[in-house]
KETOR-520016 format. One record per residue (C-alpha): residue number from 1; chain; x, y, z. Coordinates in steps of 0.001 Angstrom, whole numbers, plus 524288, in hexadecimal, padded with zeros to 5 digits. Each point is the difference from the previous one (the first is absolute). Layout:
! KETOR-520016
- num  chaine  px  py  pz
- NUM  A  X  Y  Z
...
//
This chain:
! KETOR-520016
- num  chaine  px  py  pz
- 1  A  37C76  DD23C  B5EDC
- 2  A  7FD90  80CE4  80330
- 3  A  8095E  8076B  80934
- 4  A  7FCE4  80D53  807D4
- 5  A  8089C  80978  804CD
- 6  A  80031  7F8D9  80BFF
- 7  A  809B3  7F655  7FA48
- 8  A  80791  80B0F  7F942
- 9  A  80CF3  80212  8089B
- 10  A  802EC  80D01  7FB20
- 11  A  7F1D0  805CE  804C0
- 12  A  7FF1E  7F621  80B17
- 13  A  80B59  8045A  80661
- 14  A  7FDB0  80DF0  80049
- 15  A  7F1D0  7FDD4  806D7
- 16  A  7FFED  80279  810D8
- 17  A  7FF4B  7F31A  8078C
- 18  A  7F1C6  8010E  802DC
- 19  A  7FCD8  8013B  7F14D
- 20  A  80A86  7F5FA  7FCFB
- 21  A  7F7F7  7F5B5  80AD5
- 22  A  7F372  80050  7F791
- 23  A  8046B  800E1  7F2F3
- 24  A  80DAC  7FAA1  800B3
- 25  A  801F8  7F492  7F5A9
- 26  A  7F384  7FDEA  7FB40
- 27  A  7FCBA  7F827  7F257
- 28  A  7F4C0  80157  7F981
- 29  A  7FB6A  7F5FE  7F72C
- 30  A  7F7B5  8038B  7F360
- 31  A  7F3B0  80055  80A80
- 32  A  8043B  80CFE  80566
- 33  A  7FD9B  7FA4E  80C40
- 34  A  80213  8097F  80D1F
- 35  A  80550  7F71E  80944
- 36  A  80890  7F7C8  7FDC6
- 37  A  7FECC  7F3CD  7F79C
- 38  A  8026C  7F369  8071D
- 39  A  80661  7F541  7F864
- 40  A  7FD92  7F202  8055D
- 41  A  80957  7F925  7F74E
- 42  A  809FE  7F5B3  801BF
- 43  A  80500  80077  7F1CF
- 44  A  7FF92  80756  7F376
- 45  A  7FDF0  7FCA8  7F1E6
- 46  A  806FD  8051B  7F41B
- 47  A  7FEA2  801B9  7F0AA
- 48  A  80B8D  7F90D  7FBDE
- 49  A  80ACE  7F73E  8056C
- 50  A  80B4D  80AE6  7FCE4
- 51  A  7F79B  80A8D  80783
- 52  A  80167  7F586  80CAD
- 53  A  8100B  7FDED  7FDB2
- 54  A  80211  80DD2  7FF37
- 55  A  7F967  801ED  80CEE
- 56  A  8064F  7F6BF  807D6
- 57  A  80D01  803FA  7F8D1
- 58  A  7FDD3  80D28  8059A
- 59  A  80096  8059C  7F2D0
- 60  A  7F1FE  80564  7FF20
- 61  A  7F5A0  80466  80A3B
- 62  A  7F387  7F954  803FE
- 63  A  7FBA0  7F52F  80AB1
- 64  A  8040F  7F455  800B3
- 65  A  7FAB6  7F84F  80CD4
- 66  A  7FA35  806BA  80C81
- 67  A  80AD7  7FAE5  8086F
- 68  A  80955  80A66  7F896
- 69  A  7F588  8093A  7FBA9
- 70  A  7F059  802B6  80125
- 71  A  7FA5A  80ED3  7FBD7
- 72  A  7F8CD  801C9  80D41
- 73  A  80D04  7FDB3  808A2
- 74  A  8077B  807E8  7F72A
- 75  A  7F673  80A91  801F5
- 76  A  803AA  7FEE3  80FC7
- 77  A  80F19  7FE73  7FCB3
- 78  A  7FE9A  80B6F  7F832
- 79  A  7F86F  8087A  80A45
- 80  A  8086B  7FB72  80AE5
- 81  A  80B67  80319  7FA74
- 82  A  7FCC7  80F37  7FB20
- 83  A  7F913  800CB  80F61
- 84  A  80E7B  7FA5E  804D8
- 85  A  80843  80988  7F624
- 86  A  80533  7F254  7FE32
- 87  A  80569  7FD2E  7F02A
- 88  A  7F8FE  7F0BC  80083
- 89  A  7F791  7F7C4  808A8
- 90  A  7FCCF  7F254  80081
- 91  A  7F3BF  7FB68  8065E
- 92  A  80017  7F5D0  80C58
- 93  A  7F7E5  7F568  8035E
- 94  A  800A6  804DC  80E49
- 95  A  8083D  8095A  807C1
- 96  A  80852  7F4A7  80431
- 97  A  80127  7FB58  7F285
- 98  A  804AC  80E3B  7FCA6
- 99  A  80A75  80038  80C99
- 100  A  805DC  7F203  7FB4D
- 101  A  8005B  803A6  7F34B
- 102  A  80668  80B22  80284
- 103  A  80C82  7FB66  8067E
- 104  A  8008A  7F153  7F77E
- 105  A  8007D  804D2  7F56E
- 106  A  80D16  807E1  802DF
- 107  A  805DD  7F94F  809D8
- 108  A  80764  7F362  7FFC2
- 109  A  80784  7F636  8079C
- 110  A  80BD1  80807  806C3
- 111  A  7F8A8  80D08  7FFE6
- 112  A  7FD69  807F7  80D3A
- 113  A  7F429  80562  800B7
- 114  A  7FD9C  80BF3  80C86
- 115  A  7F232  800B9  8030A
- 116  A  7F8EB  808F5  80BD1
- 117  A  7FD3D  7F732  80C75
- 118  A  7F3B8  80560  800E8
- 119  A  7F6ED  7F984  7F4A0
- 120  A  7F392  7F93E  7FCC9
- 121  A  80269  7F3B6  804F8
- 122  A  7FF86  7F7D1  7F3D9
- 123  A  80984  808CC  7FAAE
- 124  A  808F8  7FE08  80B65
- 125  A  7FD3F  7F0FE  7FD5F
- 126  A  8059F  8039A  7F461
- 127  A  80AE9  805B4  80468
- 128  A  803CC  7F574  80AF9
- 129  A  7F9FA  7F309  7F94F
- 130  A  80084  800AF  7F273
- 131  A  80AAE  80842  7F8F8
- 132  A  80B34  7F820  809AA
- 133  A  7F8D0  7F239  7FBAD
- 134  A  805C6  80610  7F203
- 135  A  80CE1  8041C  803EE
- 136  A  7FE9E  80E08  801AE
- 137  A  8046E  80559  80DC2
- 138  A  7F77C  809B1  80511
- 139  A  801C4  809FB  80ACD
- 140  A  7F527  8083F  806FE
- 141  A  80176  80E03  80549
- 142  A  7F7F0  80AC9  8085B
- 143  A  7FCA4  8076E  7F325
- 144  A  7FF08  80BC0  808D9
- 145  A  80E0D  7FFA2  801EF
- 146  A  806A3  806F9  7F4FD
- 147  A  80D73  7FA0A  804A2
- 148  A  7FAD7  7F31D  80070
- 149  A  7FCDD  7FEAD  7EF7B
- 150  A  80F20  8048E  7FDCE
- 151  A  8059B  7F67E  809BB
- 152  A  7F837  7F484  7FA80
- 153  A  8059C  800E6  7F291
- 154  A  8094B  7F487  7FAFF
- 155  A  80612  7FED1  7F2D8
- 156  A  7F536  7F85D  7FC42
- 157  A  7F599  80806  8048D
- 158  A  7F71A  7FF06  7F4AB
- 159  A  7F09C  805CD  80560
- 160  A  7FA52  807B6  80C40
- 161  A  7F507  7FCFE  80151
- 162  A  7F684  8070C  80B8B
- 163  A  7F0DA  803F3  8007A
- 164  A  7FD8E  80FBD  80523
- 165  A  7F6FB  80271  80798
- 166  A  8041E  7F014  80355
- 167  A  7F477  7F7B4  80528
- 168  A  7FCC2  7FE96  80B57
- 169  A  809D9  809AB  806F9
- 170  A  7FFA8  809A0  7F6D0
- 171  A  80D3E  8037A  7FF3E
- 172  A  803EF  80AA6  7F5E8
- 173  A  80C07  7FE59  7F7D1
- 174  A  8070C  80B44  7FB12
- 175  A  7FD89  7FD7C  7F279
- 176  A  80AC9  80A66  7F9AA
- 177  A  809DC  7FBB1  80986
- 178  A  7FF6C  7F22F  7FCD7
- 179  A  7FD51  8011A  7F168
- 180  A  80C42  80953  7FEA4
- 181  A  80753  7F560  8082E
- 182  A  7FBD6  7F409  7F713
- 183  A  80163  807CA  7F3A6
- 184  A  80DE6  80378  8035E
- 185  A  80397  7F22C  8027D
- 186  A  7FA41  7FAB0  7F4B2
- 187  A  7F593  7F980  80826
- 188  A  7F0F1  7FF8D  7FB2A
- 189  A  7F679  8047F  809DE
- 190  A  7F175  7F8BC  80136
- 191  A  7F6E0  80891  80648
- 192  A  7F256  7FA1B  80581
- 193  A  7F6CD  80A21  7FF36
- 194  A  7F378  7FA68  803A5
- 195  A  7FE03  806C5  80D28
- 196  A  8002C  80DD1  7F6C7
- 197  A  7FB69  7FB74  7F1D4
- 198  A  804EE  80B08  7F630
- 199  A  7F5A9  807B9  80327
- 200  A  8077F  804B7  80D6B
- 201  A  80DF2  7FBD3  7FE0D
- 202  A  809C3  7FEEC  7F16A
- 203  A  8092D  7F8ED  80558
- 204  A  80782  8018F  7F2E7
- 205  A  801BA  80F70  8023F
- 206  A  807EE  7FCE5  80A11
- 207  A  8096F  7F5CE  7F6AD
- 208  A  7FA54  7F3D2  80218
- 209  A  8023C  7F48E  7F573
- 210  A  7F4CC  7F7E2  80254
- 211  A  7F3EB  8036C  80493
- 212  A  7F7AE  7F382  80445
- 213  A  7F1B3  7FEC7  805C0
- 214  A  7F57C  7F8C0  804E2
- 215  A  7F4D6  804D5  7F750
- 216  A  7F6BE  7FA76  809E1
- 217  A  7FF07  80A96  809C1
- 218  A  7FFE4  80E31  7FBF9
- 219  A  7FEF6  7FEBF  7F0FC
- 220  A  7F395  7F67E  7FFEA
- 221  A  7FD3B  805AB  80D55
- 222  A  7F36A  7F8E3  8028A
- 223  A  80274  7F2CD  8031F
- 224  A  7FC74  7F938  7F4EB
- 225  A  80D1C  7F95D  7F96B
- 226  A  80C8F  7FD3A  80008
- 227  A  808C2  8058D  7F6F9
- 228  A  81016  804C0  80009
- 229  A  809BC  808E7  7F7EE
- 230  A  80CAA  80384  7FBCA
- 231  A  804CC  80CDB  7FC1B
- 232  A  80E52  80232  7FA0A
- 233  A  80778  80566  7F568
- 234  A  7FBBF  7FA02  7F0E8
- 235  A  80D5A  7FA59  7FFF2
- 236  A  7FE12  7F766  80CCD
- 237  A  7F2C6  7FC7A  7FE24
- 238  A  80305  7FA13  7F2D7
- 239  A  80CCE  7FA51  801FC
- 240  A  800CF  7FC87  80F4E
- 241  A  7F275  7FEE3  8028B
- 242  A  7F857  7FBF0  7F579
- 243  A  8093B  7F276  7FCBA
- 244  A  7F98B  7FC81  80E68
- 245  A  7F287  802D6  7FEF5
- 246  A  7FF24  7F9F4  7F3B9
- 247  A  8057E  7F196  804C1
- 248  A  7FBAD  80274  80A40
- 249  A  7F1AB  80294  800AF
- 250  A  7FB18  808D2  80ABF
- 251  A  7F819  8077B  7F8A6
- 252  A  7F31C  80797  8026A
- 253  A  7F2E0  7FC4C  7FAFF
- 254  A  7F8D7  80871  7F67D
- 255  A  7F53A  80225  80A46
- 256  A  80722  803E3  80B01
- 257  A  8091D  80A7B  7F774
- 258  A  7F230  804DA  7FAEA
- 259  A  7FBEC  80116  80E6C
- 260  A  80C3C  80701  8030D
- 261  A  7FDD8  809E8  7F628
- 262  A  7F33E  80397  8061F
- 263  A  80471  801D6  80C9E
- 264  A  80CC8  808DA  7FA21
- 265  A  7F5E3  80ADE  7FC1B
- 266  A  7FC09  80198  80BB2
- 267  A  80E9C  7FEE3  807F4
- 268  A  802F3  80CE4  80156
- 269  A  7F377  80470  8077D
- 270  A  7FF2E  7F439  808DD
- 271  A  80E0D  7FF9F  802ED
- 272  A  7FD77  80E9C  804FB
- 273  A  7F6B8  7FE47  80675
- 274  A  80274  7F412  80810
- 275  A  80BB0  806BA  803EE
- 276  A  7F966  80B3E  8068F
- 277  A  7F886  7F7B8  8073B
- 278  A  80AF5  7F709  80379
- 279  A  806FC  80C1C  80715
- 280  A  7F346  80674  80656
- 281  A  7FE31  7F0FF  804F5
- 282  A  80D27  7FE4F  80336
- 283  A  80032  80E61  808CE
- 284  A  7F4D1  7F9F5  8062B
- 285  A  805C8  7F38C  80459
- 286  A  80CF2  802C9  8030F
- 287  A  7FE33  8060D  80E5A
- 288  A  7F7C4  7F5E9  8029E
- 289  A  809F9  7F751  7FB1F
- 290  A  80BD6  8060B  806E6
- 291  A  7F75F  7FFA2  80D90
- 292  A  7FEBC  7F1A3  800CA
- 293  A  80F81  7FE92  7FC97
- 294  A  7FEDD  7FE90  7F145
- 295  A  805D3  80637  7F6A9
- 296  A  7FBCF  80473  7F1D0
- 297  A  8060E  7FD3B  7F30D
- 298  A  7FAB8  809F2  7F764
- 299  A  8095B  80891  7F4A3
- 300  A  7F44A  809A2  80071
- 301  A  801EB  804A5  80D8E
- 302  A  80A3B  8085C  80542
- 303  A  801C6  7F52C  80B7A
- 304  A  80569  7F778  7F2F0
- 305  A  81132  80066  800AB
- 306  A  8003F  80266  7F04E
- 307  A  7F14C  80814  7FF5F
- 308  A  80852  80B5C  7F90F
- 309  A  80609  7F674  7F42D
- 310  A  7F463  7F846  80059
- 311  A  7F7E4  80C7E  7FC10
- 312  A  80CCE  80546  7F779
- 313  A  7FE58  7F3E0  7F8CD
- 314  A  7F12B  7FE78  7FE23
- 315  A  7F404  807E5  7FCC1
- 316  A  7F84D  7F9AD  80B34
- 317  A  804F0  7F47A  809AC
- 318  A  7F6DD  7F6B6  7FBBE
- 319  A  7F3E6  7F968  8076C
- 320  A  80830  7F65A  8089F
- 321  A  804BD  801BD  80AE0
- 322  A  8053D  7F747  80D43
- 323  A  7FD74  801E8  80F90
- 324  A  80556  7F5E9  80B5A
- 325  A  7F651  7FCC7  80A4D
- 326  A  80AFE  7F810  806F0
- 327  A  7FAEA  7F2C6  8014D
- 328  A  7F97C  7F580  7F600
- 329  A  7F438  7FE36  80AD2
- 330  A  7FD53  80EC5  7FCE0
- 331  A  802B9  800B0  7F3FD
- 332  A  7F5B3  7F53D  7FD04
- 333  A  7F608  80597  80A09
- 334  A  7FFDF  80DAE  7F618
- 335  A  7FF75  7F727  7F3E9
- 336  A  7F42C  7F7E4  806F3
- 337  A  7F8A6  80C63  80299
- 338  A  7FFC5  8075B  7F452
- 339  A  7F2ED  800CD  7F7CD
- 340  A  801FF  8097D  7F615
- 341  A  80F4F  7FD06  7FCC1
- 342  A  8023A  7F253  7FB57
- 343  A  80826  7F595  801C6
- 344  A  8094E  7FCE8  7F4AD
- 345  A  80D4B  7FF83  7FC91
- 346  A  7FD78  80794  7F295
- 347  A  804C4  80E5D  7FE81
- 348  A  7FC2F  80AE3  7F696
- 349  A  7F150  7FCA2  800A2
- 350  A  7F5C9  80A19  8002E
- 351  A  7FB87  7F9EF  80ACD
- 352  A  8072B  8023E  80D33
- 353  A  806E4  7F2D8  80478
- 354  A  8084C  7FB81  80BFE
- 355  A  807DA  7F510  802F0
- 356  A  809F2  7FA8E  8087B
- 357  A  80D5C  7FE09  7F8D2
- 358  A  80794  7F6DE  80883
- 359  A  7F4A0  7F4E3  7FF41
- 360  A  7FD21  80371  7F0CA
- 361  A  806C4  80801  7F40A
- 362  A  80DEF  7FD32  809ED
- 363  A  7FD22  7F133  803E6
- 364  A  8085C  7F9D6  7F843
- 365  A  80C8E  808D3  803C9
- 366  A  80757  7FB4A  80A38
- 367  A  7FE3F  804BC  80E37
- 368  A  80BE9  803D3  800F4
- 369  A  7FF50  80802  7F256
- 370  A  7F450  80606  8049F
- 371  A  80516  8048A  80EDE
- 372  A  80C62  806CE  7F521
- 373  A  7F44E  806EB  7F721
- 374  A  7F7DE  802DC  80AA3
- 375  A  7F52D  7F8DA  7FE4D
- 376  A  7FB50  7FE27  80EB8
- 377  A  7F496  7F7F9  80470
- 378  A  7F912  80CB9  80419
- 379  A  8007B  805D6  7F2DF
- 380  A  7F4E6  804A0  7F6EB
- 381  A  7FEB4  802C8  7F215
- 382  A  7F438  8086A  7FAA4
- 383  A  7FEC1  803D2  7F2B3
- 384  A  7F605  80B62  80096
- 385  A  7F4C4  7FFE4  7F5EA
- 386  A  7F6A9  808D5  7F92F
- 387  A  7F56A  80067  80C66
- 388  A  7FCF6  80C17  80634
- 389  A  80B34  802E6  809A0
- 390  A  7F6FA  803DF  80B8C
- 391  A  7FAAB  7F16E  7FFF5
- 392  A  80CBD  7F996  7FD1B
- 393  A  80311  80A3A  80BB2
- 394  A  7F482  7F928  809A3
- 395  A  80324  7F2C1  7FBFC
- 396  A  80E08  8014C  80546
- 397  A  7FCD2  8069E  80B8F
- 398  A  7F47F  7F671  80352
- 399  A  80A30  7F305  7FCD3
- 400  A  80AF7  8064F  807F7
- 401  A  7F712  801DA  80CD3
- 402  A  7FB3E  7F18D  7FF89
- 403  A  80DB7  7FE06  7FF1B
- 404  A  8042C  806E8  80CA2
- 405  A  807E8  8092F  7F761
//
C-alpha cells in the first residue's frame, strides 16, 4: 500500500490544525486516490499461515479483523488524534460508546469515580445507574467549584470525569485547575469534549488524560451518523483501553469513520462560524430573555459567571448555547412556533436545532438530579447552525412573540 505524508508522524505533526484536518492520516492505496479510500471489510486474507500468527502474536504489523483494525478508521484515529495533540485514538461506535468505554475500561469494583453534576444525561445515567450496579461508588460535584473536585477525592479516587462547556447548562470547568489536581493525586481525568470538538477547545493542553467524544455532533457536523472517540496517551490506549474495545466490541463502522473524515475537513470553518452566530444570536435574545424573568446560559456572553475562562480556554465558545423561559407551557409554546429552527435533540448540526432538555436528552435523569444540574422545565437548548444569522435572528423573534415572551 502506498502511504503519503499524511500518515508520516514526523511531517504530520509539524503541519497547523487546519492543514492537519484535511490531510491528517490519510492512506493511499496504489490508485492514488484523493479522498480517502473506504474499506468495507469484515476480514482480511493473508499469504501464508506464519504471516497470520505473527500478527495476532503482535510480532509483525498488518490487519487482522475490522473489529481491531480497518484502513479507513485508522485514517480517522490517526487524524483525530494529531487534531487532539493526543499520542493514540481509538474510534467509537457512538459518543456514548466512547464515554462508557472510557471509564470501564479503568475502573473496577471498589473504585470512586468524581464526575461534574451537570452532564448529558445518559452520561449522568452513567454515573448514577450503571458504574454503582458494578461496584464503583461514584460522587457528583458543581464542576464550577474548584473546592468541590479536592474535597471529593478518596483514596480510591481512580477518574474525574466532567463535560466543558457541559450540556445543557453549559457549565465551564476549569480545566488546568482540575487536571493539576487529578494529576497530583494520581487520579486520571476524562474530559467530554463534544460541546467544543478540537477545533475550539485541547482539552489535553490543559493536562487532561483522556480526552473522549461524541463524534456525532461537531466532527460529522451534519447530521448524518453516529460515530464516538477516544483520545489518550499510546500507553493507555493500548494497554487500558484497547483490552476493552477489543472484547468488547463497540466499534465504528467503516462508513460512518469515512463520513467523519469528511466532515473533519471542514471543522475548523464551521465550528467558527457557528460560533459567531451563536453569540450575535445569543446578544439578541438575552434581553428579551431577562425581561420575561429568564435567564441565559451562554459562556460567550459577558452575562456568563465563567465567560473569561471559557474564552481563556477556547478559540470560540462553540454554537450552543441555553436560555430559561421559566415554565414548560412556554417553553413548548417557542418550540411550537418556530419555522426556520427545528426541533431535535441533536447538537453540532449545520442546521440550527432546539429542544427541550427536561422532556428529552435529560428524561431519563431523575427529577431530583435534574432540579441539582439545573435542568428546569423552562429550559431551552439551541445549537446554532450555518443559516444566515439575520433569519435565524427573525425566526426567534417571531416564535418568542407568539409565545408572549
Amino acid at each position: 500500500m502506498k502511504k503519503t505524508t499524511g500518515q508520516n508522524r514526523d511531517i504530520t505533526r509539524k503541519w497547523r490544525p487546519a492543514t492537519q484536518a484535511v490531510r491528517g492520516g490519510t492512506w493511499r492505496s496504489e490508485h492514488g486516490e484523493t479522498s480517502e479510500a473506504l474499506f468495507l471489510t469484515s476480514g482480511y486474507t493473508y499469504d501464508d499461515a506464519q504471516t497470520v500468527a505473527d500478527r495476532f502474536a503482535g510480532e509483525a504489523q498488518g490487519m487482522t479483523y475490522s473489529r481491531l483494525q480497518n484502513p479507513t478508521v485508522a485514517m480517522l484515529e490517526e487524524r483525530i488524534a494529531l487534531m487532539e495533540g493526543a499520542e493514540a485514538c481509538r474510534a467509537q461506535a457512538s459518543g456514548m460508546a466512547a464515554m462508557t468505554a472510557a471509564l470501564l475500561s479503568q475502573l473496577s469494583a471498589g473504585d470512586h469515580c468524581v464526575a461534574a453534576k451537570a452532564a448529558f444525561g445518559s452520561c449522568r445515567w452513567l454515573v448514577d445507574n450503571l458504574l454503582p450496579r458494578f461496584g464503583i461508588e461514584t460522587s457528583v460535584v458543581d464542576a464550577s467549584d474548584n473546592a468541590a473536585w479536592e474535597a471529593a477525592i478518596k483514596p480510591n479516587t481512580k477518574v474525574f470525569f466532567f463535560e466543558t462547556p457541559a450540556n445543557p447548562t453549559l457549565d465551564i470547568t476549569d480545566l488546568q485547575h482540575v487536571c493539576d489536581l487529578a494529576r497530583a493525586h494520581g487520579i486520571t481525568t476524562v474530559v467530554d469534549n463534544a460541546f467544543a470538538s478540537p477545533a475550539l477547545q485541547r482539552p489535553m493542553e490543559f493536562g487532561a488524560d483522556v480526552v473522549a467524544y461524541s463524534a456525532t455532533k461537531l466532527m460529522d457536523g451534519q447530521g448524518r451518523v453516529l460515530a464516538g472517540a477516544i483520545c489518550g496517551t499510546e500507553e493507555w490506549v493500548e494497554e487500558t483501553l484497547l483490552p476493552f474495545q477489543r472484547n468488547t466490541g463497540p466499534n465504528l463502522a467503516p462508513f460512518n469513520a469515512w463520513v467523519v473524515l469528511k466532515g473533519l475537513e471542514t471543522l475548523s470553518m464551521r465550528a467558527h462560524a457557528q460560533s459567531r452566530s451563536a453569540v450575535t444570536l445569543g446578544e439578541f435574545l438575552e434581553p428579551r430573555v431577562l425581561k420575561a424573568g429568564g435567564h441565559m446560559l451562554h459562556p460567550g456572553l459577558p452575562s456568563h459567571p465563567r465567560h473569561d475562562l471559557a474564552t481563556l480556554q477556547m478559540e470560540a465558545t462553540g454554537p450552543i448555547f441555553a436560555f430559561d423561559v421559566g415554565t414548560r407551557e412556554r417553553a413548548f409554546a417557542v418550540l411550537d412556533a418556530l419555522e426556520l429552527v427545528d426541533i431535535s435533540n441533536n447538537i453540532g448540526d449545520s442546521r440550527s436545532l432546539m429542544c427541550h432538555p427536561a422532556s428529552t436528552t435529560h428524561a431519563s435523569v431523575s427529577e431530583e438530579a435534574r432540579a441539582d444540574m439545573g435542568v428546569t422545565d423552562g429550559l431551552l437548548r439551541i445549537n446554532v447552525g450555518l443559516e444566515d444569522v439575520a433569519d435565524l435572528t427573525e425566526d426567534m423573534d417571531a416564535a418568542l412573540s407568539k409565545a408572549g415572551l
